[in-house]
Chimera marker file (.cmm) of the C-alpha trace (Angstrom):
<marker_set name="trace">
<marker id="1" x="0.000" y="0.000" z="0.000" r="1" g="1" b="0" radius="0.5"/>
<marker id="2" x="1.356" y="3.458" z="-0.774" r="1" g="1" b="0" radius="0.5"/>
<marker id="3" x="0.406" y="5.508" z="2.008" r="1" g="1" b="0" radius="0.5"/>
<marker id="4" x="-0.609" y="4.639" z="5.476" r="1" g="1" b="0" radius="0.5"/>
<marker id="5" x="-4.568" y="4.801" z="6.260" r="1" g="1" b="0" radius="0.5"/>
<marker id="6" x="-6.047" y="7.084" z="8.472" r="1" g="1" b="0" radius="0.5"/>
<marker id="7" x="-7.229" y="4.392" z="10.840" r="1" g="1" b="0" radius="0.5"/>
<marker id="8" x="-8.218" y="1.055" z="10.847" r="1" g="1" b="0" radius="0.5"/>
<marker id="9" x="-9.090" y="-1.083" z="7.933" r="1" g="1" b="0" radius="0.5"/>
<marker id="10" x="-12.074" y="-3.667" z="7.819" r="1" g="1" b="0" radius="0.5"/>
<marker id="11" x="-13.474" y="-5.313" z="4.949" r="1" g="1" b="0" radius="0.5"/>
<marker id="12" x="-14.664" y="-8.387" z="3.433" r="1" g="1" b="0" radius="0.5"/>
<marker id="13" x="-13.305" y="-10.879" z="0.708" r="1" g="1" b="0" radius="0.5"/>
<marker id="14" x="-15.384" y="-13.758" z="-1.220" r="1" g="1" b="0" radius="0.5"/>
<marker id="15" x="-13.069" y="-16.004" z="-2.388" r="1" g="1" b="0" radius="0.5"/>
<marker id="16" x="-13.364" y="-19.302" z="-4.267" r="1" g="1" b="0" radius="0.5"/>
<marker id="17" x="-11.535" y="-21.496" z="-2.659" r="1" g="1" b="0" radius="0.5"/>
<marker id="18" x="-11.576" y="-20.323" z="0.708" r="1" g="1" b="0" radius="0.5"/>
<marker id="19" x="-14.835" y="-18.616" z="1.138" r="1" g="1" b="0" radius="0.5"/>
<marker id="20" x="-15.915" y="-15.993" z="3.322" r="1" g="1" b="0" radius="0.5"/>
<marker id="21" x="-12.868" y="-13.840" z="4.867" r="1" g="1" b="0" radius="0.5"/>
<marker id="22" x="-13.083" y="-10.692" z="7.261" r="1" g="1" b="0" radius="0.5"/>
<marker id="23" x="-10.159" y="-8.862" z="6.884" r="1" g="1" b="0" radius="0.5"/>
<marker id="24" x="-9.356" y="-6.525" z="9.748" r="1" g="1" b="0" radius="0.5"/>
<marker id="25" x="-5.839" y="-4.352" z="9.713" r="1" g="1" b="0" radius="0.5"/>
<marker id="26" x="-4.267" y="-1.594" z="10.962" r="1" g="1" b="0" radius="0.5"/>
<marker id="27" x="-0.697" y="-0.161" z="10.752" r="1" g="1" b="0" radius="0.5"/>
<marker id="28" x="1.423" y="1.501" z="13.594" r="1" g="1" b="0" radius="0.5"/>
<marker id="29" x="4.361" y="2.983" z="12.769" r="1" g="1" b="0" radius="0.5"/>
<marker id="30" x="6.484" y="0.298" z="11.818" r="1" g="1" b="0" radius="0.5"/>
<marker id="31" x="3.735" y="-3.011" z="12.106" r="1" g="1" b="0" radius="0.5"/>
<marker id="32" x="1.368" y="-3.829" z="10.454" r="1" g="1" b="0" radius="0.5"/>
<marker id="33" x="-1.344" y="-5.325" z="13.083" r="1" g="1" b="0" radius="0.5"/>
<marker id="34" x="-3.590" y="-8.035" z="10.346" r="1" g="1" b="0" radius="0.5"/>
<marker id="35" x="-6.413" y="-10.545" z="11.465" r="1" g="1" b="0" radius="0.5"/>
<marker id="36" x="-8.139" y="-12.734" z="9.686" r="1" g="1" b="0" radius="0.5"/>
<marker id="37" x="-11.606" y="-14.368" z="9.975" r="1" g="1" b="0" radius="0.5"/>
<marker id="38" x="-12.434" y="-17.069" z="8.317" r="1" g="1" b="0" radius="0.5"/>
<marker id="39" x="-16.002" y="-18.808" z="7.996" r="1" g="1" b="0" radius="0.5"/>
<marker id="40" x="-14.571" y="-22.196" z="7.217" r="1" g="1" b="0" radius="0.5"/>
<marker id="41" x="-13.067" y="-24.022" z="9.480" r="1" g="1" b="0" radius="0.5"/>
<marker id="42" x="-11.351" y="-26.448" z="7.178" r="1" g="1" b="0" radius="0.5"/>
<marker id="43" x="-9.683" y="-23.768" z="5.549" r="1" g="1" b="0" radius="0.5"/>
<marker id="44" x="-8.925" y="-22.425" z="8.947" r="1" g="1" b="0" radius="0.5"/>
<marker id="45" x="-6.620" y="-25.886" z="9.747" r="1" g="1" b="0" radius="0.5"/>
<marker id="46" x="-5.975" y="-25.733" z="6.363" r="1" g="1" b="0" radius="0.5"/>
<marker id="47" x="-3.867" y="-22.533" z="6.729" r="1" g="1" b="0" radius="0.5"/>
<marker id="48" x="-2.819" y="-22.519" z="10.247" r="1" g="1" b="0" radius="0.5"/>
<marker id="49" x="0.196" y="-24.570" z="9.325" r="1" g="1" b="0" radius="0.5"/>
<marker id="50" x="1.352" y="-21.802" z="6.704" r="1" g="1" b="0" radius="0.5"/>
<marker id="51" x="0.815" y="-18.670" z="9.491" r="1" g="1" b="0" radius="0.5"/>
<marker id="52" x="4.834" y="-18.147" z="9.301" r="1" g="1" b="0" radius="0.5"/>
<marker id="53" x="4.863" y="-18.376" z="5.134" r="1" g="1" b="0" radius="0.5"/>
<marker id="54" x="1.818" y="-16.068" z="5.129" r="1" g="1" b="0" radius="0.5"/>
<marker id="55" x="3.358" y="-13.683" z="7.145" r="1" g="1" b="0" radius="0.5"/>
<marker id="56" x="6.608" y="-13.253" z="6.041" r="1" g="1" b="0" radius="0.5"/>
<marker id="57" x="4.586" y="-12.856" z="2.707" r="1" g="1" b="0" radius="0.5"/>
<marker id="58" x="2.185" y="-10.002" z="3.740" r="1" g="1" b="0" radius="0.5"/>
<marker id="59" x="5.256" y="-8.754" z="5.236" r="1" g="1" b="0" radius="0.5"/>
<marker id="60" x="7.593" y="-8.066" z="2.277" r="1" g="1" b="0" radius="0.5"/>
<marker id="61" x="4.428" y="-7.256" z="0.202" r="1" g="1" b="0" radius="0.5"/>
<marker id="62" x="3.721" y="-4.216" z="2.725" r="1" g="1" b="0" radius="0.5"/>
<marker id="63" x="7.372" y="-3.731" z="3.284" r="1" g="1" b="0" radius="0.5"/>
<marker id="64" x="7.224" y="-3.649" z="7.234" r="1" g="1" b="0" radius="0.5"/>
<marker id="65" x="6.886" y="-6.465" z="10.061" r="1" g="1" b="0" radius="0.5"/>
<marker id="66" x="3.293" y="-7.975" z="9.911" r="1" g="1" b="0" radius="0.5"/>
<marker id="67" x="1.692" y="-9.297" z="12.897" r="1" g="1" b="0" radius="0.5"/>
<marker id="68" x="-0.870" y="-11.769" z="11.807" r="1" g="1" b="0" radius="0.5"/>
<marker id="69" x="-3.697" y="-13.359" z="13.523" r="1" g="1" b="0" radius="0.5"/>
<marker id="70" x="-5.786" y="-16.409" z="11.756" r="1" g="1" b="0" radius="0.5"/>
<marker id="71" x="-9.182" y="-17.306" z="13.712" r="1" g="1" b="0" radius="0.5"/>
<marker id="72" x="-12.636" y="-18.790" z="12.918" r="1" g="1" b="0" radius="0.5"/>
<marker id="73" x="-15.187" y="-16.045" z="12.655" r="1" g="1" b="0" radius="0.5"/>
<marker id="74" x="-18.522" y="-18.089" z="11.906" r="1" g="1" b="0" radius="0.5"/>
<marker id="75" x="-20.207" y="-14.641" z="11.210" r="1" g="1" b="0" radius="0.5"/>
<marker id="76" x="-17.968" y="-13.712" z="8.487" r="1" g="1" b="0" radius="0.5"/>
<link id1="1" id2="2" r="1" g="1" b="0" radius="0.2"/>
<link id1="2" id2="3" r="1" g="1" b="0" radius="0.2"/>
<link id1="3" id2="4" r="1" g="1" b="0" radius="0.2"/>
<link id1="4" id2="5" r="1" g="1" b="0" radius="0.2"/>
<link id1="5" id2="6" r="1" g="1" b="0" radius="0.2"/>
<link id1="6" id2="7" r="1" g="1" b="0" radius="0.2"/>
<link id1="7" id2="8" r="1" g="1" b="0" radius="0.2"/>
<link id1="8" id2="9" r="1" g="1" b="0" radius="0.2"/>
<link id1="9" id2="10" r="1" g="1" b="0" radius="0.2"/>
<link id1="10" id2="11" r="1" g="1" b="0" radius="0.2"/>
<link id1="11" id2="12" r="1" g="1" b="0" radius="0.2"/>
<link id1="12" id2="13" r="1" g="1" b="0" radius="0.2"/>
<link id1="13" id2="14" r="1" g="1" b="0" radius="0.2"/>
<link id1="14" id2="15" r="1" g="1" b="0" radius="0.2"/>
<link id1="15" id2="16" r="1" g="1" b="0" radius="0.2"/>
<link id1="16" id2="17" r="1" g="1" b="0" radius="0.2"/>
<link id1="17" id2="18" r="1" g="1" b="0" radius="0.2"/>
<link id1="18" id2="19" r="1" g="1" b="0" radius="0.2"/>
<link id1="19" id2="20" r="1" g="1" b="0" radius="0.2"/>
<link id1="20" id2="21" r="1" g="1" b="0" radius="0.2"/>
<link id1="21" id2="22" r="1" g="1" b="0" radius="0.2"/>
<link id1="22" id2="23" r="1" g="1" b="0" radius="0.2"/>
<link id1="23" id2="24" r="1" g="1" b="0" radius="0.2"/>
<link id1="24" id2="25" r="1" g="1" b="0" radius="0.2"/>
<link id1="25" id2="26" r="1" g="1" b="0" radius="0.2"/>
<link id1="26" id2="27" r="1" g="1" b="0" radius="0.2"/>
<link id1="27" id2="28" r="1" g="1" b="0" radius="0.2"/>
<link id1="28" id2="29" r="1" g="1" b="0" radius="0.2"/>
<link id1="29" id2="30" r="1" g="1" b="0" radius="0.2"/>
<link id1="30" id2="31" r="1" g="1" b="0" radius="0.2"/>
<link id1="31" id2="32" r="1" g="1" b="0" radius="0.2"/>
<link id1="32" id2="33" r="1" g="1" b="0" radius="0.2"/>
<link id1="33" id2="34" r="1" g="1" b="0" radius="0.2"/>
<link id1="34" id2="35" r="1" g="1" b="0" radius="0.2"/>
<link id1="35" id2="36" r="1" g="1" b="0" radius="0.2"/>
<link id1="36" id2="37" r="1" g="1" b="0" radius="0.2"/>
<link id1="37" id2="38" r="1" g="1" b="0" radius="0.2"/>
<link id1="38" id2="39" r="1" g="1" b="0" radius="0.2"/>
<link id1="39" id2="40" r="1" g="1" b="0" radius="0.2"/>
<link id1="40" id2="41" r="1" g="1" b="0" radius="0.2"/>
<link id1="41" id2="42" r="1" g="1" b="0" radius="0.2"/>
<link id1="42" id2="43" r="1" g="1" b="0" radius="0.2"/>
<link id1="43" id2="44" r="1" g="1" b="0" radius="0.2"/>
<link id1="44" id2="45" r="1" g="1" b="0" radius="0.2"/>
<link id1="45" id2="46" r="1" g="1" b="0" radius="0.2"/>
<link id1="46" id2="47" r="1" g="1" b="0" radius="0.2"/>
<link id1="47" id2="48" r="1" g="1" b="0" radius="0.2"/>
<link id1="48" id2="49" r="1" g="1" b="0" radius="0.2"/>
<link id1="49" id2="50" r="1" g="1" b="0" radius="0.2"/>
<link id1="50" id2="51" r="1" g="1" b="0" radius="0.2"/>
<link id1="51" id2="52" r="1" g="1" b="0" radius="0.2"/>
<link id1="52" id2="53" r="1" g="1" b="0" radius="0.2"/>
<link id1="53" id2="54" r="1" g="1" b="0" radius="0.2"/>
<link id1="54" id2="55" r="1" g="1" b="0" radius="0.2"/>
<link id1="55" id2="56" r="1" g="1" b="0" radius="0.2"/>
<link id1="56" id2="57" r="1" g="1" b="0" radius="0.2"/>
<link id1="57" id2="58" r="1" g="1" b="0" radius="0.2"/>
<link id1="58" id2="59" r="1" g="1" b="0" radius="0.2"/>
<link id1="59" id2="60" r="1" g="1" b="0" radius="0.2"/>
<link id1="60" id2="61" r="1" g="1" b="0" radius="0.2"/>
<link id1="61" id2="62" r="1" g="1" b="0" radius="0.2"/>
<link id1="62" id2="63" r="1" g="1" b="0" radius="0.2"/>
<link id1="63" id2="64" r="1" g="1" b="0" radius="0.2"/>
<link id1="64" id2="65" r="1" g="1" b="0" radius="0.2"/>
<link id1="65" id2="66" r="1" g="1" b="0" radius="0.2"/>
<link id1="66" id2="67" r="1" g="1" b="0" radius="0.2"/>
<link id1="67" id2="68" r="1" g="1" b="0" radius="0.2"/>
<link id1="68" id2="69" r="1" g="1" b="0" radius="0.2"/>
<link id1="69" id2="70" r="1" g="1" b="0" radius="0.2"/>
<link id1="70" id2="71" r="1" g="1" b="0" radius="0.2"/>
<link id1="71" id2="72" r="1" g="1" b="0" radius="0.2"/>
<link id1="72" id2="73" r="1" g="1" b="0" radius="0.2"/>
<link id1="73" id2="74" r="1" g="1" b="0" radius="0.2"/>
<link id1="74" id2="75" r="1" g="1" b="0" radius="0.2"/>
<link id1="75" id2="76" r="1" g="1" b="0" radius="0.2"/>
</marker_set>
């Protein structure tokens, strides 16, 4: 992202293969603070194993440390 938000971020994504996912993230100065909800539980276990890979992804993608969060959110 080119600029840092003015607050918070919350939103949404429908995806194919992994269905509903709420998206919540903010950024501090140097962190990015990013949790992610996700109606499926299989896809939940699925990706808990890759929480380090996803990460360090998100993290050179935004180009500062990402701490990430991965949780069931049956309402999402």
């Amino acid at each position: 992202m080119p600029e840092q938000p003015a607050g918070p971020l919350a939103f949404t994504l429908l995806m194919p293969s992994l269905g509903t996912v709420r998206v919540n993230a903010e950024k501090t100065e140097h962190r990015w603070s990013i949790q992610l909800g996700f109606a499926r539980r299989d896809v939940l276990k699925r990706l808990q194993g890759h929480t380090g890979a996803c990460r360090d992804s998100l993290s050179r993608a935004l180009g500062h440390d990402v701490e990430l969060d991965m949780h069931e959110d049956l309402a999402a």
